[in-house]
Each structure stands twice: as structure tokens, then as C-alpha cells.
C-alpha positions as a Markdown table, in Angstrom:
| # | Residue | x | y | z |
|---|---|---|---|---|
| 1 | Unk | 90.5 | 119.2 | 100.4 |
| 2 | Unk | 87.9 | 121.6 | 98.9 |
| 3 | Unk | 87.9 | 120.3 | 95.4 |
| 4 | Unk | 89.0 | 117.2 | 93.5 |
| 5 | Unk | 88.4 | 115.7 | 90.0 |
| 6 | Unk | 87.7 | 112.7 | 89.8 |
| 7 | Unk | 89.6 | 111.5 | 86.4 |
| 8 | Unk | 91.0 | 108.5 | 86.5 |
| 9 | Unk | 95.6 | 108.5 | 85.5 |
| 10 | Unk | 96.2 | 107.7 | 82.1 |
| 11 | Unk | 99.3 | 108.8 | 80.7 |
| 12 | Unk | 97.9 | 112.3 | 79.7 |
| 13 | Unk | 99.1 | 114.5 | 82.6 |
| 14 | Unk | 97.1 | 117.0 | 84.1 |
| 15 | Unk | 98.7 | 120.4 | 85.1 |
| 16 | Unk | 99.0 | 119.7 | 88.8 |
| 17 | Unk | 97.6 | 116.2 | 90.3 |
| 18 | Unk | 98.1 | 113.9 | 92.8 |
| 19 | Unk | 96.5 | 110.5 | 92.6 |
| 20 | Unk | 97.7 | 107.1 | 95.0 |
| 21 | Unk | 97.7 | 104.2 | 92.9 |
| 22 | Unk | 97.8 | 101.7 | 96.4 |
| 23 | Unk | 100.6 | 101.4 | 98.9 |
| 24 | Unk | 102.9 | 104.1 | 98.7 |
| 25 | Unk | 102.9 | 104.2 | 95.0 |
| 26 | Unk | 101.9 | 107.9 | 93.9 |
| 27 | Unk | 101.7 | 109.8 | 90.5 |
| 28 | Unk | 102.9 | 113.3 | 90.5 |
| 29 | Unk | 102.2 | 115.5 | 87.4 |
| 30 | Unk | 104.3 | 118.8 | 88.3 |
| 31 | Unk | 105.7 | 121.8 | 86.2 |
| 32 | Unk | 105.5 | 120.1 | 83.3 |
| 33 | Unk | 107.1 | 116.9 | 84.7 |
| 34 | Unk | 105.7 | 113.2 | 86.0 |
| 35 | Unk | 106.9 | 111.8 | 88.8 |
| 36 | Unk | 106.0 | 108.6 | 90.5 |
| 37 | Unk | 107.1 | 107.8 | 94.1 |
| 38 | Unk | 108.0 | 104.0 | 95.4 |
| 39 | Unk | 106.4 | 102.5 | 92.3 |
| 40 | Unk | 104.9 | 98.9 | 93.7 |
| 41 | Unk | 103.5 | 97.5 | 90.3 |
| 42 | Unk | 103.3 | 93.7 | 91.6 |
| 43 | Unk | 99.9 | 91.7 | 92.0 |
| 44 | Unk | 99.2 | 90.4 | 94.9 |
| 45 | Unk | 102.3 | 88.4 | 96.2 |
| 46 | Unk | 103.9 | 87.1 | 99.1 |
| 47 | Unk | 107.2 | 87.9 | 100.0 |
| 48 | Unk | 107.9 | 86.2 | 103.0 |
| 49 | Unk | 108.0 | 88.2 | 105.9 |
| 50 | Unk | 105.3 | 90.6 | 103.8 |
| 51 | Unk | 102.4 | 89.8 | 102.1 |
| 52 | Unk | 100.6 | 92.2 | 99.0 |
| 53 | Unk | 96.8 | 91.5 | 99.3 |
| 54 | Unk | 95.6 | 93.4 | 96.5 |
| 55 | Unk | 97.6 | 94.7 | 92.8 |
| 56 | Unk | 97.8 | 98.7 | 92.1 |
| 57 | Unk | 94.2 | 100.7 | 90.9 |
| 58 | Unk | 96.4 | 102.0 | 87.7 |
| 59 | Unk | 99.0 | 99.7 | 86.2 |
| 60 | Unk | 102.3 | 100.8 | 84.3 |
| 61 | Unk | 100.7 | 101.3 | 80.8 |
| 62 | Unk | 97.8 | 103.4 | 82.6 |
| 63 | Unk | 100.8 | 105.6 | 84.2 |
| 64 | Unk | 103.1 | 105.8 | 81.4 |
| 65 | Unk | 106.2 | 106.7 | 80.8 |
| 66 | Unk | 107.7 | 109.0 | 83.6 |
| 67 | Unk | 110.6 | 111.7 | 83.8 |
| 68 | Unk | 111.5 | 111.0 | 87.3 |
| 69 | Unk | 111.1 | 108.3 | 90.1 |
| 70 | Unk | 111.5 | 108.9 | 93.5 |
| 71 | Unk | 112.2 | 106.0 | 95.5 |
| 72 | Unk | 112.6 | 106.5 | 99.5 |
| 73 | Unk | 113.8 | 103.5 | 100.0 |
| 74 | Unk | 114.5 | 100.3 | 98.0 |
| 75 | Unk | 115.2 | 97.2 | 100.8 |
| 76 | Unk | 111.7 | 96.8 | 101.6 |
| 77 | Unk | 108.9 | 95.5 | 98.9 |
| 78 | Unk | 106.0 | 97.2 | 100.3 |
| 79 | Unk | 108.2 | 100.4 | 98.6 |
| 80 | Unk | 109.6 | 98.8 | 95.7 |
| 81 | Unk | 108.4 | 95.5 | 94.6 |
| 82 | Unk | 110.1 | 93.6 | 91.6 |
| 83 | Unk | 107.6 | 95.5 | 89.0 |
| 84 | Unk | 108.2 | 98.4 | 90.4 |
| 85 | Unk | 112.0 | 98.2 | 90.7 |
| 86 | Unk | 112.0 | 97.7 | 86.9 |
| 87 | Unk | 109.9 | 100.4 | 86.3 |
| 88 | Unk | 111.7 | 103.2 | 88.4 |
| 89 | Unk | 114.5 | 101.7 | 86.2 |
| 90 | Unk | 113.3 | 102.5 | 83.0 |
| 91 | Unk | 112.9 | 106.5 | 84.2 |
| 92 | Unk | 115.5 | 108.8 | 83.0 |
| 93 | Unk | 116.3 | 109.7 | 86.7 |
| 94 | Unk | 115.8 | 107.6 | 89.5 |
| 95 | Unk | 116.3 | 109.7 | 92.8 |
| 96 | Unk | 116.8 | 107.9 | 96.2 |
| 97 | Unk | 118.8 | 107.6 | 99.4 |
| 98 | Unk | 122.7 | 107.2 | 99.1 |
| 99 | Unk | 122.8 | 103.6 | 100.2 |
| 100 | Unk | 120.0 | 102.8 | 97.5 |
| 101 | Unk | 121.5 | 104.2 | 94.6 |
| 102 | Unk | 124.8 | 102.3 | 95.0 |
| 103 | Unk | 122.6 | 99.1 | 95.3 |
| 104 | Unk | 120.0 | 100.2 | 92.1 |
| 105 | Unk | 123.0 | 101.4 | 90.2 |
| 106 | Unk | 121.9 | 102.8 | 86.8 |
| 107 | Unk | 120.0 | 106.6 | 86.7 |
| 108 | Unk | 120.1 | 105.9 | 90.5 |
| 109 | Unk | 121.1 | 109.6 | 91.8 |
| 110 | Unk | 122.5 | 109.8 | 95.3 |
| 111 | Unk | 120.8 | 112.9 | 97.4 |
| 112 | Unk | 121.8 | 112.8 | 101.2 |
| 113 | Unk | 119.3 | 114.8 | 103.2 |
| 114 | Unk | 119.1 | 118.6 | 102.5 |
| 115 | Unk | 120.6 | 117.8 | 98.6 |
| 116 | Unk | 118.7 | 119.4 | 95.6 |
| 117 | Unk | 118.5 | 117.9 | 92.3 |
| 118 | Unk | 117.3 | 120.5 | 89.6 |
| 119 | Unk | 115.8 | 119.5 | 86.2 |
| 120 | Unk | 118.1 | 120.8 | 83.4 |
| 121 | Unk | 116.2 | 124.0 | 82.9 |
| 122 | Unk | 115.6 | 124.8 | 86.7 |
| 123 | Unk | 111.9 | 125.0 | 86.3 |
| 124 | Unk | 111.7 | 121.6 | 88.6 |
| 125 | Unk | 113.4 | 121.4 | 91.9 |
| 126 | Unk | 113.7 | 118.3 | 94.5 |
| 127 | Unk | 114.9 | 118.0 | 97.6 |
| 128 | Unk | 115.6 | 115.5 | 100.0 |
| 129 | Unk | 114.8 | 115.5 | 103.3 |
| 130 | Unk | 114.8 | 113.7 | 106.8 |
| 131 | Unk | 113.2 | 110.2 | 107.5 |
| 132 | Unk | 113.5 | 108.1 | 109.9 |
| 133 | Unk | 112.0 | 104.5 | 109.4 |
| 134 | Unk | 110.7 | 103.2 | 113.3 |
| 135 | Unk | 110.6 | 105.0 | 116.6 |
| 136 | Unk | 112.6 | 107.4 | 118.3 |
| 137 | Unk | 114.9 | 104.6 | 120.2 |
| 138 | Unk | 114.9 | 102.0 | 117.6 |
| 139 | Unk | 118.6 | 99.9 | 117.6 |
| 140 | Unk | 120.4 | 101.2 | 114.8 |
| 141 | Unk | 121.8 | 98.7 | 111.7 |
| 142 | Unk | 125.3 | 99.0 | 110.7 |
| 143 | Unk | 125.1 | 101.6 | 108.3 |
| 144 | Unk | 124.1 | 104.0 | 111.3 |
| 145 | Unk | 120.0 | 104.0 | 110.1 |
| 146 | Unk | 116.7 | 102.7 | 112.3 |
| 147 | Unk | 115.8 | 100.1 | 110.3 |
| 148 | Unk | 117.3 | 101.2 | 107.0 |
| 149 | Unk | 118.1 | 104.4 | 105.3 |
| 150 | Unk | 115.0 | 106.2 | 103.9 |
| 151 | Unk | 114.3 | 109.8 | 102.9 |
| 152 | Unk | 111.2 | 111.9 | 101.9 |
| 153 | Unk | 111.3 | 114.8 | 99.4 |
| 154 | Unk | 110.1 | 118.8 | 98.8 |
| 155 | Unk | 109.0 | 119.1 | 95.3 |
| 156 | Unk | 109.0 | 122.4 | 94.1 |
| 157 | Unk | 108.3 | 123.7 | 90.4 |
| 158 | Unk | 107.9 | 127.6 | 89.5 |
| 159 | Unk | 104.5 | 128.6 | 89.7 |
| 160 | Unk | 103.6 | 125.4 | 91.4 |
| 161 | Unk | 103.0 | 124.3 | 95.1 |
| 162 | Unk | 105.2 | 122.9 | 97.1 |
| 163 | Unk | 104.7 | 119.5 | 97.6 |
| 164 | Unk | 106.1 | 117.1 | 100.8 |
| 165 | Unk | 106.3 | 113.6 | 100.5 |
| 166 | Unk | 107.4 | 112.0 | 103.3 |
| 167 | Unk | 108.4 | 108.9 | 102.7 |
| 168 | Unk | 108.1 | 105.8 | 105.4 |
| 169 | Unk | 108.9 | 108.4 | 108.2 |
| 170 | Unk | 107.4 | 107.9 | 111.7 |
| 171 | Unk | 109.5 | 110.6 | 113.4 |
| 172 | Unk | 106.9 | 114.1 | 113.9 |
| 173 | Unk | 110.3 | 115.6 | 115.0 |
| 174 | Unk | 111.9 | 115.2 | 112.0 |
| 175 | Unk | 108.1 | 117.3 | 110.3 |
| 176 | Unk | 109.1 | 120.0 | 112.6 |
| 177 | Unk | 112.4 | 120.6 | 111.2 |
| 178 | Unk | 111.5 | 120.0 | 107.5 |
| 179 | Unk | 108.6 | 123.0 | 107.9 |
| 180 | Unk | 111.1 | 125.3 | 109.8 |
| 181 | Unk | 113.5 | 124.9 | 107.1 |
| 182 | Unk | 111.9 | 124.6 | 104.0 |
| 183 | Unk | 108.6 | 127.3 | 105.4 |
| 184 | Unk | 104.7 | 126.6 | 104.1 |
| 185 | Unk | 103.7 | 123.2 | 102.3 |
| 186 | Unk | 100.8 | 123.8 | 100.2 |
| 187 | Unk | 100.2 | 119.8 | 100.0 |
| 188 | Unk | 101.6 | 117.1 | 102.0 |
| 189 | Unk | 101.7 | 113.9 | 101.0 |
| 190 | Unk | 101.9 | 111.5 | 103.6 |
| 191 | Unk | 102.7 | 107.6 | 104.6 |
| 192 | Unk | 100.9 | 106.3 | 107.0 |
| 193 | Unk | 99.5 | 102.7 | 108.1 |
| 194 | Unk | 100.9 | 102.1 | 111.1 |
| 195 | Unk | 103.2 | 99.8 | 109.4 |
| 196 | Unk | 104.6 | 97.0 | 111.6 |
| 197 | Unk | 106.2 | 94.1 | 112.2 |
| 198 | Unk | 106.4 | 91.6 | 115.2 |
| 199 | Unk | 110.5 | 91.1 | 114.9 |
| 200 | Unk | 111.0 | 95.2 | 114.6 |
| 201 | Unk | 111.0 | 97.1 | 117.6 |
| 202 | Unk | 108.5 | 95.5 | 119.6 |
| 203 | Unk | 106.3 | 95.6 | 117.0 |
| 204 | Unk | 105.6 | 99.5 | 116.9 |
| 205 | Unk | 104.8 | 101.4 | 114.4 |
| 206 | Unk | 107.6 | 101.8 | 111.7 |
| 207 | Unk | 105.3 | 104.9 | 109.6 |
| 208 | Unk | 103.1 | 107.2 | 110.7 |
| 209 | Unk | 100.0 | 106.1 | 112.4 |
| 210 | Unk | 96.5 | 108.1 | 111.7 |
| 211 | Unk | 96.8 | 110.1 | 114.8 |
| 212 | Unk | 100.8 | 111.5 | 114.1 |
| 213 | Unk | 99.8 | 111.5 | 110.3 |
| 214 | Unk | 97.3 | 114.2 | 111.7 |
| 215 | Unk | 99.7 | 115.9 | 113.7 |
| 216 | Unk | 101.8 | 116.3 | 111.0 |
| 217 | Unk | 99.2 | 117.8 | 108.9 |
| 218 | Unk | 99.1 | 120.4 | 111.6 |
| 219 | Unk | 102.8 | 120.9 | 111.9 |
| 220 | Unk | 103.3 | 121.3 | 108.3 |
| 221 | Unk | 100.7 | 123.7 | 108.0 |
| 222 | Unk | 99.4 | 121.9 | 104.9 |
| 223 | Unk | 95.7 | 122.7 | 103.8 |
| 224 | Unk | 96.0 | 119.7 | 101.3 |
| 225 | Unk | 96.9 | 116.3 | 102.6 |
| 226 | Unk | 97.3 | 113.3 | 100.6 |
| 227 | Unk | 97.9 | 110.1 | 102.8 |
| 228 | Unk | 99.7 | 107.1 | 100.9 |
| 229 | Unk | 101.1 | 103.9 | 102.2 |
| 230 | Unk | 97.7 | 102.5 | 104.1 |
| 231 | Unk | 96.6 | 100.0 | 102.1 |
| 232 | Unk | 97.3 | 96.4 | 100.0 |
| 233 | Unk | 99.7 | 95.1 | 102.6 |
| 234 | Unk | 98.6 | 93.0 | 105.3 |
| 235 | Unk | 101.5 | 94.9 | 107.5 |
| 236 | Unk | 100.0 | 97.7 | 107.8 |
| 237 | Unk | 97.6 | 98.2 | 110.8 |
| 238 | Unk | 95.6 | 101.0 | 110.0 |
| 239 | Unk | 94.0 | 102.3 | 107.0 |
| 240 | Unk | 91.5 | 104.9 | 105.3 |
| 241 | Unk | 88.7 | 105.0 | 107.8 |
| 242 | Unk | 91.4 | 105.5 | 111.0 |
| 243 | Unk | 92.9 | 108.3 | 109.1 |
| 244 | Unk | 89.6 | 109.6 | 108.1 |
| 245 | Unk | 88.7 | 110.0 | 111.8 |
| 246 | Unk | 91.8 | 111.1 | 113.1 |
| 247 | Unk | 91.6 | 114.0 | 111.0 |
| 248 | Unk | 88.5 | 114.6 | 112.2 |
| 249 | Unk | 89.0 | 114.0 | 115.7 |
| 250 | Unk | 92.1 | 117.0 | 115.2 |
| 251 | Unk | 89.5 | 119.2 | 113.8 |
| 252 | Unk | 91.3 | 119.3 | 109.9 |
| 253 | Unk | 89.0 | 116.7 | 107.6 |
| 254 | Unk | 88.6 | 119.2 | 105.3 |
| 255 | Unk | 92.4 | 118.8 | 104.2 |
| 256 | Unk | 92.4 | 115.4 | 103.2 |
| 257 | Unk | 91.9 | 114.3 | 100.0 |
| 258 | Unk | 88.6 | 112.3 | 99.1 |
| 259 | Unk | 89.5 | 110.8 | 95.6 |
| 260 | Unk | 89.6 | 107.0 | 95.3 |
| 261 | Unk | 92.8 | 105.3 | 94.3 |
| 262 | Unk | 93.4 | 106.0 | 91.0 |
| 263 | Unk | 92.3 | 108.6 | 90.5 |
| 264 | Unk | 93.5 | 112.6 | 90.6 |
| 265 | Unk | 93.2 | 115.0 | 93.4 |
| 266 | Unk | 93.4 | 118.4 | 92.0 |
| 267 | Unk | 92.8 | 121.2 | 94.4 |
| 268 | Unk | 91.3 | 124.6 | 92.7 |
| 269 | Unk | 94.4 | 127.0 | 90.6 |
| 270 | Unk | 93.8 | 129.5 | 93.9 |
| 271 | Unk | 93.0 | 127.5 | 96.3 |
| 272 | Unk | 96.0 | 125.2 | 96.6 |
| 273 | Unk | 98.3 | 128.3 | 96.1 |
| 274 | Unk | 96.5 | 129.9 | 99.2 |
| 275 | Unk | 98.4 | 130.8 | 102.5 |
| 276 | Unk | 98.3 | 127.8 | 105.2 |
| 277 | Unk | 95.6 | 128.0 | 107.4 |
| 278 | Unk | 96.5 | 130.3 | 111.1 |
């Protein structure tokens, strides 16, 4: 990614950032609006069959007070822990899978994939799209979903980027549908970790691992690449450094944002409005 500031997240919003706060938990300042995704506000805690090793870089009073949270999924506490649960809560709107809202109840909206919610004035547009939570041939629960419903989302604001966040998805078909559909990402944000567990699916990955969070990178077309969802839990297998080197292994190391969690990742006003690279 060919710039960044560095500024840590308070609750003054920038004009167009980006910052991770650990795990999947990501601050989106957008047209005007902020968003956080799968807000995990917990210390560290153990939760059973997971275990948080370390607490968020900004806490809820650093974030603020938000317009919208998305949550792609709310079974699984690496996505929404019991801090963050209440604080998705307290947002205005709350957007999330259709299983999920019946369950959070509340500003819960209900978008099933390919659904767009619009801000009142239109300036703000979101979208859900395709997830799929484990491998290709993963068994199915009985709501029809490998391992549970999830989504991801298409942010789009006018005279913004086009963001992708893709929520827990492991499935690089699914990426291949959402670019021919939707056309050019200008930034992708993207979960990866290799995220596993020894009593799902043979213990394989459940999120993207460094070398398919590459690969999507590529399939998207995104010059700007934010990757979430790799560290704080002890479930997940990979983290910074593998995705680091997968990227550069693909050739595309430049796309990845350097800032430190926390912090904002703001490409240039031009340069994150440019064309995809090829």
C-alpha cells in the first residue's frame, strides 16, 4: 500500500480509513459514516473450545460511538465476543446474516446475499455478499450452511472506494463471483489466519490462509489490501509474517497495508481511487 498515516483511532474520523483493532474487529470511516466490523472488545478470555490471548489495540471509548455495525456472523466469539455483542448493540443499525439477526434481535437488519441496505440519504451503500465459513466439502448444519451462516460486505459511498470485507470466508470461488458481479475493489479487506479447529473438518482451514488471502488479492484486483482476523486467538494458525510473505512470494507486497493495529491505513485521495493494477 503506497501510503499510510500512522494516527492512532480515536473517535474523530478521518475522511477515509481503515485501521484493525485485533481479530477481525475493524474501524471503517466512510462517506461521512463509521462503521465497525465483528467488534471483539473482550480481554483476554477463554471460552472454551476458544481462547483470546491478547485484548483489542483500541478499546470502545477509543472507537466511539458508531452509525453502523457489521457483524458477519454472531455464533462464534473470535467474531463477536460478549463486549462486542453489546457494543454492535448500542449502534443505530446492526447489519448481519438472516439467521443472526433473528438471534441479536434489536437494530439487527436481515440482508441475505446480494441485499443492499442504503443510508437514508443514499450517499452510503452496503451490500452483502457470499461467505462460506470452511472448505469446499464441509458437512452442512441444519440450517443448510458449512459451519454456520456468515456473509461478507461491498461498502460503497459516493465519491468513495469501494471497499470488500469479506468476512470469515475461505471459499476463493465465492471472490471470483463477488469481482464479476460487483466489477473493481479499490481495497479489500480480508480475514485470514488459517482459522481452525481439530473437531471441524479435519481440522482445515475454516478462513482464508496467507497463500488464498493472496490469491484473492489477485482475483479481486485490489491495489489496497487490508488483512484482518490473524491475530489474538490461539485458533488461528497463521499470522502477519505468513501473510507478509505470501504476498510477496505472489509478487503483490506493495498492496498490503503496513500500519500497526490501531492505527489508520489511509491510501493517497488519487491513489486509492486509481484503476486496479493489469
Amino acid at each position: 500500500m503506497s501510503t499510510c498515516e500512522r494516527g492512532v483511532v480515536t473517535p474523530r474520523r478521518v475522511p477515509f480509513g481503515i485501521s484493525v483493532l485485533g481479530g477481525p474487529t475493524t474501524v471503517i470511516d466512510i462517506g461521512g459514516s463509521r462503521l465497525v466490523c465483528d467488534p471483539t472488545f473482550d480481554p483476554p478470555s477463554d471460552y472454551g473450545y476458544l481462547q483470546k490471548l491478547t485484548g483489542p489495540a483500541a478499546d470502545e471509548a477509543a472507537v466511539g460511538a458508531v452509525d453502523i455495525a457489521l457483524v458477519s456472523h454472531d455464533v462464534h466469539p473470535d467474531n463477536l465476543d460478549n463486549a462486542g455483542r453489546a457494543f454492535a448493540l448500542s449502534a443505530p443499525v446492526v447489519l448481519t446474516t438472516a439467521t443472526a439477526a433473528a438471534r441479536l434481535g434489536g437494530p439487527a437488519v436481515a440482508l441475505d446475499p446480494w441485499t443492499t441496505w442504503s443510508a437514508p440519504a443514499g450517499e452510503l451503500r452496503i451490500t452483502a455478499v457470499p461467505a462460506r465459513h470452511g472448505p469446499a466439502d464441509g458437512e452442512r448444519n441444519d440450517e443448510g450452511f458449512v459451519n454456520c451462516e456468515v456473509t461478507g460486505f461491498v461498502i460503497e459511498a459516493d465519491d468513495g472506494p469501494t471497499v470488500y470485507v469479506s468476512g470469515d470466508n475461505a471459499s476463493l470461488q465465492l471472490v471470483r463471483e463477488i469481482r464479476e458481479c460487483v466489477g473493481p475493489i479499490d481495497v479489500a479487506v480480508l480475514f485470514a489466519g488459517s482459522a481452525s479447529v481439530p473437531t471441524k473438518f479435519e481440522g482445515r482451514p475454516l478462513s482464508l490462509t496467507p497463500e488464498r488471502a493472496a490469491a484473492a488479492a489477485e482475483v479481486l484486483g485490489a491495489p489496497h489490501v487490508v488483512v484482518a482476523h490473524q491475530d489474538g486467538w490461539r485458533h488461528f494458525a497463521t499470522g502477519a509474517a505468513d501473510t507478509r510473505a505470501a504476498f510477496h512470494a505472489a509478487g503483490i507486497a506493495d498492496r498490503l497495508c503496513p500500519a500497526p493495529l490501531g492505527h489508520w491505513c489511509v491510501p493517497d485521495q488519487g491513489d486509492r481511487l486509481s484503476p486496479p493494477p493489469g
